[in-house]
Backbone as CSV, one residue per row, in Angstrom:
resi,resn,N_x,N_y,N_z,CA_x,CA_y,CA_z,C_x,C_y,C_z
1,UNK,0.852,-1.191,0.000,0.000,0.000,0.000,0.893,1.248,0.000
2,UNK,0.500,2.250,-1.121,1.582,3.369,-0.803,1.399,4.334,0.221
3,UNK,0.450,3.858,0.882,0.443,4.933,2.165,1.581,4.424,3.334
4,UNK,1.196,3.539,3.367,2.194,2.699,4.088,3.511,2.398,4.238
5,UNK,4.018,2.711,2.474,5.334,2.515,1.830,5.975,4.084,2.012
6,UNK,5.254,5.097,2.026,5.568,6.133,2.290,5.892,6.799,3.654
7,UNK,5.004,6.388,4.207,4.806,6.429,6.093,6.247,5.457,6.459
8,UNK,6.938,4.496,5.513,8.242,4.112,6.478,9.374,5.179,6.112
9,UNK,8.998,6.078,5.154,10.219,6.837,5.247,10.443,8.032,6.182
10,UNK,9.059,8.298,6.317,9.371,9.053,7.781,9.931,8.173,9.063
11,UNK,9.294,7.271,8.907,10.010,6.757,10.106,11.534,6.392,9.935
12,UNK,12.097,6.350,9.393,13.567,6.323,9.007,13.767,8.050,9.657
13,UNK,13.406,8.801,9.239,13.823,9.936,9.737,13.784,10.061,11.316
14,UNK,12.625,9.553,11.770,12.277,9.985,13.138,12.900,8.849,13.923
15,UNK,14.000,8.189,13.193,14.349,6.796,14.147,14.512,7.533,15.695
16,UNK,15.024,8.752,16.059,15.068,9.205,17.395,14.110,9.156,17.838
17,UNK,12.798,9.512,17.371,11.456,9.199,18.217,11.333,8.007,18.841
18,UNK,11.620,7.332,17.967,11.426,5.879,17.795,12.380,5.233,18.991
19,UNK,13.184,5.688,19.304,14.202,4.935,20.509,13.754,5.863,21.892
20,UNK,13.031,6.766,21.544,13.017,8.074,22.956,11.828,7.115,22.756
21,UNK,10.451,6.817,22.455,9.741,6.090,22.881,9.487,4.672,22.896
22,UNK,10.517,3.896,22.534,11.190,2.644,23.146,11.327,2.757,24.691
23,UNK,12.280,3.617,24.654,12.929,3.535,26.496,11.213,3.949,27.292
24,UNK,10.528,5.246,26.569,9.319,5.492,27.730,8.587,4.331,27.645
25,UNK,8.434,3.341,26.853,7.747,1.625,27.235,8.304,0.515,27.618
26,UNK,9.421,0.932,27.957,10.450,0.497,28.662,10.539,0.518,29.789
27,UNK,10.669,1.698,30.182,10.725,1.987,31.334,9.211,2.115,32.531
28,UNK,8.313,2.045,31.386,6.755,1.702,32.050,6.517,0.371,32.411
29,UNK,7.478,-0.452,31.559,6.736,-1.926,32.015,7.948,-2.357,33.089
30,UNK,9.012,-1.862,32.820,9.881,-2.399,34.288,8.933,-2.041,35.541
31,UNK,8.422,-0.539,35.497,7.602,0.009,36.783,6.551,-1.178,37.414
32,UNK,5.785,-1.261,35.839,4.184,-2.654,36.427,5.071,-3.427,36.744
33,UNK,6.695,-4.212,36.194,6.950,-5.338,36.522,7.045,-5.320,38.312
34,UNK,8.231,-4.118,38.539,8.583,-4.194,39.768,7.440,-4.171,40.671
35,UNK,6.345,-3.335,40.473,5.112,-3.028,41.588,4.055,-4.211,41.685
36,UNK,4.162,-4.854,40.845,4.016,-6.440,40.599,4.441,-7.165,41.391
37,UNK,5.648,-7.797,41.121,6.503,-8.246,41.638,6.580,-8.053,43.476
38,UNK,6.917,-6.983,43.685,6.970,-6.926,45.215,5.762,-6.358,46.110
39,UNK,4.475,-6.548,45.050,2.913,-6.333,45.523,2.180,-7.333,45.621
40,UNK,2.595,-8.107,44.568,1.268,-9.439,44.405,2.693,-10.589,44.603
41,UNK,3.435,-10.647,44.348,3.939,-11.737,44.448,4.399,-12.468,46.050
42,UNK,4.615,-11.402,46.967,4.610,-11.858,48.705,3.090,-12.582,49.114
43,UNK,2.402,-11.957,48.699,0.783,-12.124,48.767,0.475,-13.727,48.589
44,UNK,0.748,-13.640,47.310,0.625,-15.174,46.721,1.463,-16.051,47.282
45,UNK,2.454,-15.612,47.461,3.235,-17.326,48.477,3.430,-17.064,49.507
46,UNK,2.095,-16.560,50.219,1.803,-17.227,50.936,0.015,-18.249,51.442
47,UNK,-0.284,-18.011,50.191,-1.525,-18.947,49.942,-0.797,-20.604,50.065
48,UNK,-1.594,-20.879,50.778,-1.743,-22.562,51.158,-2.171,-23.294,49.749
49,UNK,-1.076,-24.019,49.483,-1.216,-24.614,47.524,-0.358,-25.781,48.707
50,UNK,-1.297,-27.006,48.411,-2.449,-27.389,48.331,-2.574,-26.669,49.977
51,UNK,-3.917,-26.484,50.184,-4.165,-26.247,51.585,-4.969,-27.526,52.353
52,UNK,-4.191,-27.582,53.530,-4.301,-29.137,54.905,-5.719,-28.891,54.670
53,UNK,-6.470,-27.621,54.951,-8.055,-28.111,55.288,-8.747,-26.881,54.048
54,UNK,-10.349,-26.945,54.101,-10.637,-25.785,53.417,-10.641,-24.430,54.360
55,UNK,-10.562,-24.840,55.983,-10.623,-23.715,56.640,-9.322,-22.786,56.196
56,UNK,-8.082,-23.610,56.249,-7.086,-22.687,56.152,-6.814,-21.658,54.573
57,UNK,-8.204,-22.195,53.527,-8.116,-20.708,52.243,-9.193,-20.005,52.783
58,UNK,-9.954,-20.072,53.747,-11.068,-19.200,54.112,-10.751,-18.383,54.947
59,UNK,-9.274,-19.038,55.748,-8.600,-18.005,56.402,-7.901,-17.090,55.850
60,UNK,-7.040,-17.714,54.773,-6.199,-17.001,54.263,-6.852,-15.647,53.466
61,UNK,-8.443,-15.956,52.648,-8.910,-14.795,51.984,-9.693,-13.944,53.579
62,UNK,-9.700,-14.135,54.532,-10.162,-13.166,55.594,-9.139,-12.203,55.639
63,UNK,-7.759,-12.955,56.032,-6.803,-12.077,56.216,-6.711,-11.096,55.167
64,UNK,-6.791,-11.337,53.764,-6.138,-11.030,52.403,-7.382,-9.437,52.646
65,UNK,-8.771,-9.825,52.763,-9.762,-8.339,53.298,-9.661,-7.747,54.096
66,UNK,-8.837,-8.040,55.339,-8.270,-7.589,56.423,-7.491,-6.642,56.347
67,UNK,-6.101,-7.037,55.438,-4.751,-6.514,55.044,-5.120,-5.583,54.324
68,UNK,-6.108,-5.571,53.095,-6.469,-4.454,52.330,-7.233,-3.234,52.575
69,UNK,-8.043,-3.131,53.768,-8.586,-2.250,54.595,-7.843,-1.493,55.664
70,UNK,-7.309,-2.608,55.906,-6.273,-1.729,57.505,-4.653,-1.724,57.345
71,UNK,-3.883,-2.325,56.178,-3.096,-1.916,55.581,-2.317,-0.877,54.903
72,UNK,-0.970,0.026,55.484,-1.145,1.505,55.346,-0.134,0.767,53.441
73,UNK,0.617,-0.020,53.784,1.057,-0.340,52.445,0.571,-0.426,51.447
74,UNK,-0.632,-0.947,51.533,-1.470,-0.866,50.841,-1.766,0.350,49.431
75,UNK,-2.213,1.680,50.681,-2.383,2.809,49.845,-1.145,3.118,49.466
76,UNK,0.117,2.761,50.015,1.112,3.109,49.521,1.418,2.829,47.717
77,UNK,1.194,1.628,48.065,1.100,0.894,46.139,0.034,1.552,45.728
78,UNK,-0.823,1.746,46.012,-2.011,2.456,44.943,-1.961,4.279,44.638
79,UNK,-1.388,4.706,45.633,-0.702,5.981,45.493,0.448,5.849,44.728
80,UNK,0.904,5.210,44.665,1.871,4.946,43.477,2.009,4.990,42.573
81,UNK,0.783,4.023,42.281,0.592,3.313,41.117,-0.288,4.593,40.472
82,UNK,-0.923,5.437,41.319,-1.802,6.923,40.576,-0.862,7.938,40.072
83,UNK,0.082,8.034,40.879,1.142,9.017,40.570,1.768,8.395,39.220
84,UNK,1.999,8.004,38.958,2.408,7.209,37.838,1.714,7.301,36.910
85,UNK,0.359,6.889,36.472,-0.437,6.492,35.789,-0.683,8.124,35.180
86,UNK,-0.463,9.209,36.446,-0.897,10.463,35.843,0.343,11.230,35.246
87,UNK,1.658,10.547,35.799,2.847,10.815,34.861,2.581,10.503,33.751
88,UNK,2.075,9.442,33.060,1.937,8.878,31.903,1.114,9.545,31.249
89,UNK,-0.099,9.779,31.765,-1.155,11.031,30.845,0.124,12.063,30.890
90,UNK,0.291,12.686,31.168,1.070,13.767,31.182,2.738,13.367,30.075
91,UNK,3.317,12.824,30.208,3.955,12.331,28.889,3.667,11.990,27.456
92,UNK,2.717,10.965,27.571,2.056,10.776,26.327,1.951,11.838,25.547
93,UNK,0.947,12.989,25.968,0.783,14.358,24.642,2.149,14.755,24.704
94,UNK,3.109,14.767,25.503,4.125,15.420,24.795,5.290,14.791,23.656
95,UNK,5.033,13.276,24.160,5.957,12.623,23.206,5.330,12.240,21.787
96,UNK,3.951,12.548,21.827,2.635,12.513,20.627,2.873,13.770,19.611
97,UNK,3.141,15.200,20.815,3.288,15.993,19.831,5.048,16.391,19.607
98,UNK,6.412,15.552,20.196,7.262,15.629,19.383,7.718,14.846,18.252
99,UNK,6.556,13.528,18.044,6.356,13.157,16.559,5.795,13.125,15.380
100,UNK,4.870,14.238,16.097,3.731,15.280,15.276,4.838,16.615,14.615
101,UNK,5.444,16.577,15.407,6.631,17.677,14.798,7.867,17.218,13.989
102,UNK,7.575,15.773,14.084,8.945,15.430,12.829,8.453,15.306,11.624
103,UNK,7.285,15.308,11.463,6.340,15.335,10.700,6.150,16.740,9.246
104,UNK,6.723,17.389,9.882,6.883,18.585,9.263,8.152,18.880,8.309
105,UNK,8.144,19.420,7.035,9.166,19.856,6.434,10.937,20.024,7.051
106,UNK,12.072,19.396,6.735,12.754,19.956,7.536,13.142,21.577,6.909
107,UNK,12.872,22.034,6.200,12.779,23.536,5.852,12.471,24.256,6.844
108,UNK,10.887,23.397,7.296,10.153,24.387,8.136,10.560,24.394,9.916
109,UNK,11.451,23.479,9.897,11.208,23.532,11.130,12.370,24.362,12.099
110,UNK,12.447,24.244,13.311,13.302,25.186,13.815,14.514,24.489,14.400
111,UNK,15.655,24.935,14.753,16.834,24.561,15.362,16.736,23.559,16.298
112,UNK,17.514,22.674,16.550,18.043,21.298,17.477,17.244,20.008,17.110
113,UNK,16.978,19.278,18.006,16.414,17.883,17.692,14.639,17.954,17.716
114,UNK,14.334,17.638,16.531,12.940,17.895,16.057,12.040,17.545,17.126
115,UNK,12.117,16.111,17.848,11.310,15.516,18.983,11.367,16.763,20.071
116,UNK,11.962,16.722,20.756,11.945,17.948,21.857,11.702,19.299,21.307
117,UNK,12.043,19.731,20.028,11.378,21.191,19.360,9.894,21.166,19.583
118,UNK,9.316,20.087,19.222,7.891,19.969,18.910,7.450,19.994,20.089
119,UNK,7.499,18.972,21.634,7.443,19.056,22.999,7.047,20.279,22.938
120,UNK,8.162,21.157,22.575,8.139,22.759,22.845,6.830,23.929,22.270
121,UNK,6.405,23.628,20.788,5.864,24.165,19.913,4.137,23.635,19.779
122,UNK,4.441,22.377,20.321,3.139,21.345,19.993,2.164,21.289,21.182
123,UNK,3.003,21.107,22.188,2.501,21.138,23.239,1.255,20.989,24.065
124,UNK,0.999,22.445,23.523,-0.128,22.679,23.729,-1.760,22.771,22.983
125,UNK,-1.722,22.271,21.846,-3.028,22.163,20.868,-2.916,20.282,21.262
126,UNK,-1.553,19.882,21.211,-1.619,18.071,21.771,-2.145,17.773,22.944
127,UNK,-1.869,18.318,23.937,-2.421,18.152,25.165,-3.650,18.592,25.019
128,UNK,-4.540,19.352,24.360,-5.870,19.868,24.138,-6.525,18.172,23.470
129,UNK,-6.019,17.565,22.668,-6.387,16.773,21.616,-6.741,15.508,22.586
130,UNK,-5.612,15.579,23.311,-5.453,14.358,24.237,-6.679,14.279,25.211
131,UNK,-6.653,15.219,25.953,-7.763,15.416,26.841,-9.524,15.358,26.287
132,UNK,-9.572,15.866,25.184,-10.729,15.701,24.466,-10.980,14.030,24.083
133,UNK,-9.741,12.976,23.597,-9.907,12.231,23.316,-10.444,11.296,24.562
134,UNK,-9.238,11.411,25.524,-9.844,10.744,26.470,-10.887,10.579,27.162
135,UNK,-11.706,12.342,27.472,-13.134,12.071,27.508,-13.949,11.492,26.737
136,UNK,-13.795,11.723,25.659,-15.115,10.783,24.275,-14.306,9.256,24.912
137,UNK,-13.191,8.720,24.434,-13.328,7.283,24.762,-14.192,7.156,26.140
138,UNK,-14.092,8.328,27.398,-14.439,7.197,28.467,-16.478,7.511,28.598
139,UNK,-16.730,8.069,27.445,-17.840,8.471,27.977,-19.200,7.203,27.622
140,UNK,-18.669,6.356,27.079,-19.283,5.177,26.273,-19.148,4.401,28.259
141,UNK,-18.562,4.398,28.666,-18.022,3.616,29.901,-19.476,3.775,30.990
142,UNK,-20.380,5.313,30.837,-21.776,5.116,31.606,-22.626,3.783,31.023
143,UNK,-22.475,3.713,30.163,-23.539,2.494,29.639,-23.077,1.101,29.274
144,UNK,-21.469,1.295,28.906,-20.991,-0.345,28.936,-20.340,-1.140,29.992
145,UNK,-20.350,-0.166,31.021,-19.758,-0.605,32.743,-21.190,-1.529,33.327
146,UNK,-22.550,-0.524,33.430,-23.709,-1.100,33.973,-24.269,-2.537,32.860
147,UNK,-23.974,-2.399,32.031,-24.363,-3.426,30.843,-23.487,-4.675,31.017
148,UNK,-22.182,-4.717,31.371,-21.685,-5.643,31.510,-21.646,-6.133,33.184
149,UNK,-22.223,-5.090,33.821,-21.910,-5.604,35.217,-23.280,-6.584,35.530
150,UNK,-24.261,-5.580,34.757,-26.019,-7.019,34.615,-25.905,-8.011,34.271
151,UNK,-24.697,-8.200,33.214,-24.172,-9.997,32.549,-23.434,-10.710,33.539
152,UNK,-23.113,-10.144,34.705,-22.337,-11.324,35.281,-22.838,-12.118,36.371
153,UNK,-24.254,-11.920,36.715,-24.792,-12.624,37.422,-25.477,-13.826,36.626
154,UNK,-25.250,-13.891,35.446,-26.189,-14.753,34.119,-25.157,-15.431,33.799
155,UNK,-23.633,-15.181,34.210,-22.346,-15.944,34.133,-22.699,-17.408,35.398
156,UNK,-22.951,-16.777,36.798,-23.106,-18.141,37.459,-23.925,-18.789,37.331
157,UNK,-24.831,-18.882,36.340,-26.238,-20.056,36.118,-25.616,-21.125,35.032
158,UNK,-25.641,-22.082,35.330,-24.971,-23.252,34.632,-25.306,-23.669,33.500
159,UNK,-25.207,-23.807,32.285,-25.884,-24.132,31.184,-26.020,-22.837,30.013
160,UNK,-25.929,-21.787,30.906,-26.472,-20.225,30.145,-24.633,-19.225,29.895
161,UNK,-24.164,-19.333,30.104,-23.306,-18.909,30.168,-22.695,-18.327,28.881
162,UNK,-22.734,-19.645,27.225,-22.477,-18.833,26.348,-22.819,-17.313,25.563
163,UNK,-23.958,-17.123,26.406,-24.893,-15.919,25.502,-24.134,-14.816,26.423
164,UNK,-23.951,-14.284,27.354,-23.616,-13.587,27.866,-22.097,-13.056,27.394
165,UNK,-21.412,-14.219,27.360,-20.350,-13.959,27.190,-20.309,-13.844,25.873
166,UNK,-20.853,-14.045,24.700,-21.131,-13.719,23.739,-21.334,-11.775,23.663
167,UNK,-22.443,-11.628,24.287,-23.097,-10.306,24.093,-21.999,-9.371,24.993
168,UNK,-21.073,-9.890,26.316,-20.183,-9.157,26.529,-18.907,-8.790,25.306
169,UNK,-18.741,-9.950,24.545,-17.666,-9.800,23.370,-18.395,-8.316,23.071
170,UNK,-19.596,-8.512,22.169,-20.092,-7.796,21.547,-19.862,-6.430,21.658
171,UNK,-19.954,-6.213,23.015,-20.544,-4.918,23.510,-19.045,-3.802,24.174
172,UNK,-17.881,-4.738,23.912,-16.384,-4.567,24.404,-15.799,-4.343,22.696
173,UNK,-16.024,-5.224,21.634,-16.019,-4.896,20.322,-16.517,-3.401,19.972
174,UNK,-17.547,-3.283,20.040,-18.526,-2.313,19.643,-17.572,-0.928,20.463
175,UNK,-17.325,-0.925,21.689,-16.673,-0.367,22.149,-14.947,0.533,21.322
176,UNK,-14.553,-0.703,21.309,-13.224,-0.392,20.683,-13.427,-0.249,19.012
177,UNK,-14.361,-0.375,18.510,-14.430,0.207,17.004,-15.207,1.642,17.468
178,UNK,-15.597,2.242,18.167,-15.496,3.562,18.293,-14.571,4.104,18.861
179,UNK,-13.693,3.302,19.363,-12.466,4.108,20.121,-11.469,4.282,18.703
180,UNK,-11.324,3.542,18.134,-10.569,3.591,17.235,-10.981,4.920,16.271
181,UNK,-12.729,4.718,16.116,-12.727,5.910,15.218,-12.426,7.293,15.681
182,UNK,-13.120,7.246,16.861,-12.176,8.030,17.640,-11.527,9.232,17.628
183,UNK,-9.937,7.842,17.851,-8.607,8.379,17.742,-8.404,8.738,15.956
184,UNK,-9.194,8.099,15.307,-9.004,8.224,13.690,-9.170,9.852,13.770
185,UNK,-10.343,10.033,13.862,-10.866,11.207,13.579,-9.907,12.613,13.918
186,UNK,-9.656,12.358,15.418,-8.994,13.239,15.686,-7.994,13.322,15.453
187,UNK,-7.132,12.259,14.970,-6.012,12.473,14.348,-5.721,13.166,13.387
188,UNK,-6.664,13.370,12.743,-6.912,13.695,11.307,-6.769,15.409,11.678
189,UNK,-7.656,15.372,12.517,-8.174,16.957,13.196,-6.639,17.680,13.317
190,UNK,-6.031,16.819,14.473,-4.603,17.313,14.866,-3.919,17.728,13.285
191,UNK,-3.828,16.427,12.809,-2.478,17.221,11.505,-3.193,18.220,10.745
192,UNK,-4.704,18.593,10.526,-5.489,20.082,10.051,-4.993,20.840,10.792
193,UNK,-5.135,20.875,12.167,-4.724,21.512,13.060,-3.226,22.406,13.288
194,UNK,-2.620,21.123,12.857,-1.055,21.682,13.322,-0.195,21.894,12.039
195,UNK,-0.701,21.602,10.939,-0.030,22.214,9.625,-0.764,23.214,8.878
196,UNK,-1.298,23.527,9.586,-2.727,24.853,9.042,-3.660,24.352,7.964
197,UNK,-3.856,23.419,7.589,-4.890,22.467,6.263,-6.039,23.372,6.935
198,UNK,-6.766,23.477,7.977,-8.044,23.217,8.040,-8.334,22.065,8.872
199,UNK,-9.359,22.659,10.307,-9.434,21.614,11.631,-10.817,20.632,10.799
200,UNK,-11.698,21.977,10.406,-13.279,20.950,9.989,-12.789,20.188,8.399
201,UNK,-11.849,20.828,7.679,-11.536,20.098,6.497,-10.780,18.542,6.842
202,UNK,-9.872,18.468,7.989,-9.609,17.386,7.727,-10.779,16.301,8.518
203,UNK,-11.328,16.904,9.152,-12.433,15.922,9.876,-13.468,15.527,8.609
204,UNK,-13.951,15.952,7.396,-14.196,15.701,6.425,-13.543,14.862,5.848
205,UNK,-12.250,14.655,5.530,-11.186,14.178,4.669,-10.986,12.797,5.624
206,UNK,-11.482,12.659,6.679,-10.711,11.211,7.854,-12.190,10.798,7.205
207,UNK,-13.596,11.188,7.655,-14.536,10.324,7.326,-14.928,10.166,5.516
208,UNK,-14.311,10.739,4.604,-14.495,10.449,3.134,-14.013,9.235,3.378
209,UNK,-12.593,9.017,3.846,-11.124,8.384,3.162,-11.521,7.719,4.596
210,UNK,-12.920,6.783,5.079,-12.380,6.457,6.331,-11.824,4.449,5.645
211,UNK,-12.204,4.224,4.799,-11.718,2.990,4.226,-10.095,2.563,4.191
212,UNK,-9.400,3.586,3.650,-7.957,3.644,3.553,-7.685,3.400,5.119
213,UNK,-7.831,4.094,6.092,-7.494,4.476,7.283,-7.525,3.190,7.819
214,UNK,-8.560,2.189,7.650,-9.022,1.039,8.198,-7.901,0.104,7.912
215,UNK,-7.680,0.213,6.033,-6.646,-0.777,5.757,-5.637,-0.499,6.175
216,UNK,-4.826,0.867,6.775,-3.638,0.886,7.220,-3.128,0.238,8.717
217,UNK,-4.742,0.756,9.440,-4.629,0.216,10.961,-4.142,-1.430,11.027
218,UNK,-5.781,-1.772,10.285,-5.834,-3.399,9.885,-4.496,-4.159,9.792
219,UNK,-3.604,-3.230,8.402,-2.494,-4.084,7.663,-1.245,-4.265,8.978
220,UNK,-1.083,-3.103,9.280,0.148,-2.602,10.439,-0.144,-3.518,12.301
221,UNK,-1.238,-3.709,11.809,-2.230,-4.123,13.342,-2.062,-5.415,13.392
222,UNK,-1.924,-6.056,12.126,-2.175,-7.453,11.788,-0.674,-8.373,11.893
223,UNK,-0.001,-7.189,11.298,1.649,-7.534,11.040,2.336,-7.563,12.560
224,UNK,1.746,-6.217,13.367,2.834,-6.123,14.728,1.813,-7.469,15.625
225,UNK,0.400,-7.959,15.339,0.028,-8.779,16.293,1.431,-10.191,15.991
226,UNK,1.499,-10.338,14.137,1.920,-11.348,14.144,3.656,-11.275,14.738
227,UNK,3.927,-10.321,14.629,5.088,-10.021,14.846,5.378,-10.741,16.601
228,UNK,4.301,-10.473,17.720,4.082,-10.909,18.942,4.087,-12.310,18.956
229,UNK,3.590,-12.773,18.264,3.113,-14.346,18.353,4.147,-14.691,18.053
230,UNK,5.009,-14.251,17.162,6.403,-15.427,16.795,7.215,-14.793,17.753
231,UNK,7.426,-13.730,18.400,8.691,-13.628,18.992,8.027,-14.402,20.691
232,UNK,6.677,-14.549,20.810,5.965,-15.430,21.817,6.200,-16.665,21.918
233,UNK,6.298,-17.266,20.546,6.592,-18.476,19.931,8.017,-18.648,20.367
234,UNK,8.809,-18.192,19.754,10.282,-18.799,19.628,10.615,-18.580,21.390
235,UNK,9.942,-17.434,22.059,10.123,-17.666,23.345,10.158,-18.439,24.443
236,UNK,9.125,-18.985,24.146,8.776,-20.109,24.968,9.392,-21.702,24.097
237,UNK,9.462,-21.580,22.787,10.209,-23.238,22.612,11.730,-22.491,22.853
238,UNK,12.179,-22.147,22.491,14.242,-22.033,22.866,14.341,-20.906,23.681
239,UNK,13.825,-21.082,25.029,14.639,-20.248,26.209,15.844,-20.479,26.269
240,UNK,15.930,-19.252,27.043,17.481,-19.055,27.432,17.967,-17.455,27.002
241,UNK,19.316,-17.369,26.360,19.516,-15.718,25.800,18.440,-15.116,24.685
242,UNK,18.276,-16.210,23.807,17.571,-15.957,22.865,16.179,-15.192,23.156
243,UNK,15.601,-15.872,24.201,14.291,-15.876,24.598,14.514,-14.507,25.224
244,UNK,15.100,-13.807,26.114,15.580,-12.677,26.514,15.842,-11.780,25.343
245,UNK,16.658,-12.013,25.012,16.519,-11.400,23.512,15.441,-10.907,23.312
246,UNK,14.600,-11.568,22.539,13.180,-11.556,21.901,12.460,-10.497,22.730
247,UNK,12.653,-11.005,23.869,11.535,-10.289,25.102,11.795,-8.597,25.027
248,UNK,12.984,-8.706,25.035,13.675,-7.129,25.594,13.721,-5.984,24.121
249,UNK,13.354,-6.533,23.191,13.456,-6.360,21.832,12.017,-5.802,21.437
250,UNK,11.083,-6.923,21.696,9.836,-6.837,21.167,9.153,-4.991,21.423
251,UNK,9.356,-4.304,22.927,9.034,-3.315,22.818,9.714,-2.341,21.954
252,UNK,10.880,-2.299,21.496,11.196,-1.553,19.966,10.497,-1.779,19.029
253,UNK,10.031,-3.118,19.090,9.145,-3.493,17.439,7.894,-2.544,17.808
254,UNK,7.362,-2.629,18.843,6.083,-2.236,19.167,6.000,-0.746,18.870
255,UNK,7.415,-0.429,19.356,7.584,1.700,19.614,7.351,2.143,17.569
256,UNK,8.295,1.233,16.714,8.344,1.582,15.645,6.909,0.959,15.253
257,UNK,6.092,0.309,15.009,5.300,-0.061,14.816,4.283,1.087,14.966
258,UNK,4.128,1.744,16.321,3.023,3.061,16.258,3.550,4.327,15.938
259,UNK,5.056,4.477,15.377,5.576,5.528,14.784,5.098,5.739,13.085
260,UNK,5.068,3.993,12.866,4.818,3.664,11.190,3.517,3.596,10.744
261,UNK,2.483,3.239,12.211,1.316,3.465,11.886,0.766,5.034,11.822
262,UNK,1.435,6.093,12.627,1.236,7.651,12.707,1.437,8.339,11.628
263,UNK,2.539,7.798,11.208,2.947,8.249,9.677,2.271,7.522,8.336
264,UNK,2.020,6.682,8.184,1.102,6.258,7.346,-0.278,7.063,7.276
265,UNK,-0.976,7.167,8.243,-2.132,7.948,8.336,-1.494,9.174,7.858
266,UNK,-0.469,9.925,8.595,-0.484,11.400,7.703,-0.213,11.247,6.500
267,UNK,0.357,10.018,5.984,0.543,10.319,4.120,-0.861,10.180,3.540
268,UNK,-1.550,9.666,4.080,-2.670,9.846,3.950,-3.441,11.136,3.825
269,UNK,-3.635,11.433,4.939,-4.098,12.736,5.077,-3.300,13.853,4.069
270,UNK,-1.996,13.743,3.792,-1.260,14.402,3.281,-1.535,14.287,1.560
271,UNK,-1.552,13.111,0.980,-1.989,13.525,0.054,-3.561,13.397,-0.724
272,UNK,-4.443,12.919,0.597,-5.471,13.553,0.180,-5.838,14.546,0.257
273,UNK,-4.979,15.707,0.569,-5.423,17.242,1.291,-4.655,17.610,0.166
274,UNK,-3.405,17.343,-0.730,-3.016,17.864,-1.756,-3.850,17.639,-2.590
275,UNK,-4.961,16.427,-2.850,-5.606,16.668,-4.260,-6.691,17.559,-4.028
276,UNK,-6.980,17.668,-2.950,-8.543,18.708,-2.509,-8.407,19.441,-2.747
């Protein structure tokens, strides 16, 4: 697809993006690993596997409601884990809009390293974009939180179980094909936005051309899933360095993967806004 074929040559340019947001998914999943690790993993051994009687797991989950109420450690990990989570909103638009800024002519752009120029320049219409997005995704969440929470009492009746979980697929699907459009849309908005095209022209131009958009997600979506499965694959049959390897690797594939999918969409946008 030449949207696609075009969208890797930016990413050749922006390989710095591409390693500055390597390390920030990098350095996010060491965080879940470690808070993991020394949160849930003390917890768990010490569950009784096999346990002498059934009293002693009825004890063990008393204690486990016990510990989580009157436990100051507790809030400690979850204060944590918030502070964090709101570092991450707070990163995201900026590392969104210093690859929204490599994006641009190098004619046009201004002195030092394009990623952090843009941080600088972008800033602030990205962080606008971001925040808008995140409300529309979570606002679907009043009606598919109570909808799925009515299906799970139709989960413990014996015999009935496929339909529910059926209509939960459904309704978690349905979900994420509007999240996607979404982020489509506004994406579209942003590069009107931030190369002067026109904010309502490109929101026109994402839903004409919303077919293309689909096949790029689809094609790129399809390739980095498969891309997971084999480096999943070879992981688990030949451990050892290799398997480390693979592991420690895979989040680069992943970082370039949503650099190549960002840029594909703007060649998109890009030269359907040149023939308009």
């Amino acid at each position: 697809m030449t949207y696609i074929r075009n969208g890797w040559g930016h990413v050749r340019s922006q390989f710095p993006s591409v390693i500055i947001l390597f390390l920030y998914q990098l350095l996010w999943g060491l965080f879940l690993y470690r808070l993991v690790s020394s949160a849930v993993s003390d917890v768990l051994s010490r569950y009784p596997d096999p346990p002498p009687t059934e009293m002693s797991r009825i004890l063990y989950l008393l204690e486990g409601q016990f510990e989580l109420r009157h436990n100051p450690a507790v809030y400690q990990y979850i204060w944590l884990l918030l502070a964090m989570i709101a570092l991450r909103l707070l990163l995201s638009p900026l590392i969104q809009a210093g690859i929204l800024y490599g994006l641009k002519p190098s004619e046009e752009r201004g002195s030092g390293l394009p990623f952090f120029r843009g941080m600088k320049e972008f800033w602030k219409p990205v962080v606008l974009f971001y925040l808008l997005e995140l409300a529309l995704l979570a606002l679907p969440s009043f009606w598919v939180l109570p909808q799925l929470q009515a299906l799970l009492p139709r989960l413990a009746v014996p015999g009935s179980r496929l339909a529910p979980v059926l209509i939960g697929c459904g309704i978690l699907l349905g979900w994420m094909v509007y999240a996607w459009l979404v982020r489509q849309l506004l994406l579209f908005a942003q590069f009107g936005y931030l190369f002067k095209a026109g904010l309502w022209t490109s929101l026109l131009l994402s839903l004409r051309h919303l077919l293309p958009g689909i096949a790029i997600s689809l094609i790129l979506g399809a390739t980095g899933a498969g891309l997971f499965l084999l480096f999943g694959t070879v992981s688990w049959i030949w451990t050892g360095l290799l398997a480390l390897i693979l592991q420690q690797s895979y989040p680069f594939i992943r970082s370039l993967w949503q650099v190549w999918t960002l840029t594909s969409q703007y060649q998109l946008w890009y030269t359907k806004t040149q023939k308009s």
